[in-house]
N, C-alpha and C positions, 0 to 999 in steps of 0.2 A: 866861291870855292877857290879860285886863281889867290884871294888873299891867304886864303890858310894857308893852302899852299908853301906860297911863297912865305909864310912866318914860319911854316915849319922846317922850311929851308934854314930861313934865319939861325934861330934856332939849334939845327944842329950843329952849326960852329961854334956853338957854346955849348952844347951837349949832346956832343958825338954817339955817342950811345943811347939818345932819346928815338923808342920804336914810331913806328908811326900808330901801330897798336895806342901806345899807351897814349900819344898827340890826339888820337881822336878821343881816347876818354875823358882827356883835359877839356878840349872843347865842346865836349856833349855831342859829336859827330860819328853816326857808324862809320865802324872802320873800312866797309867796304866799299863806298861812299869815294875817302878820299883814296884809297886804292885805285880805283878804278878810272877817276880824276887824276891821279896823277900818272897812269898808264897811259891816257887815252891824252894826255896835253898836246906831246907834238902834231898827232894826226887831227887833234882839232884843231889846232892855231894853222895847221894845212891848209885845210879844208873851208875854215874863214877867209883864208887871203888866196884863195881861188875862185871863193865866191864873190868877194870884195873884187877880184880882177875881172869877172867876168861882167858882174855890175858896172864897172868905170868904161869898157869894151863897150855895151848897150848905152853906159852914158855918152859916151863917145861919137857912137852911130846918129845916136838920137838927136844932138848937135850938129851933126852932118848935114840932115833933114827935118830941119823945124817943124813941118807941115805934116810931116810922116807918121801915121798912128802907131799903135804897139804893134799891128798886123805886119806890117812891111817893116818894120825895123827887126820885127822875129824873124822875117824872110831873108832880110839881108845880114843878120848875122847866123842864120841856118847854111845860108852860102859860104858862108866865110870858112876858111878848112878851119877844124880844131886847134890846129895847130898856130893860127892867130890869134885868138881866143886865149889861149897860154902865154902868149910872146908877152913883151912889154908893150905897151900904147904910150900914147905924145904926152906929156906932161901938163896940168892944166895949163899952163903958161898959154900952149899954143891952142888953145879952144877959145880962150876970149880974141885971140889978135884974129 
């Protein structure tokens, strides 16, 4: 979907006047489809790299505690404010030294 997308961005620098109507009839794609897709892109590309942050945060912990199952690593990032959870974490660099 993200390709079409972005060809139908392309696209319009060469034909400014191309609908997005008519772009989905080209590609055999309902129109509502990439509407919707392309309303909905920033809050998903969001919502990936806050789930991607909160995963590296749990990778993070979990390298803290080799020995630590998933039960206390939930525990100690449940302790953690939210507000750590959001911040930035160390870069891999410092989890192998």
């Amino acid at each position: 979907m993200d390709e079409l997308l972005a060809c139908y961005q392309e696209l319009l620098g060469d034909h400014p006047k191309l609908s997005l109507s008519r772009f989905a009839g080209e590609v055999e794609r309902p129109y509502h489809v990439l509407r919707d897709a392309r309303q909905n892109a920033q809050r998903s590309a969001q919502r990936m790299e806050q789930r991607r942050h909160i995963l590296e945060v749990v990778r993070f912990k979990a390298l803290e505690e080799p020995l630590s199952g998933y039960r206390l690593i939930y525990q100690a990032c449940n302790k953690m404010p939210s507000s750590l959870l959001l911040a930035s974490i160390p870069s891999v660099a410092t989890w192998r030294s």
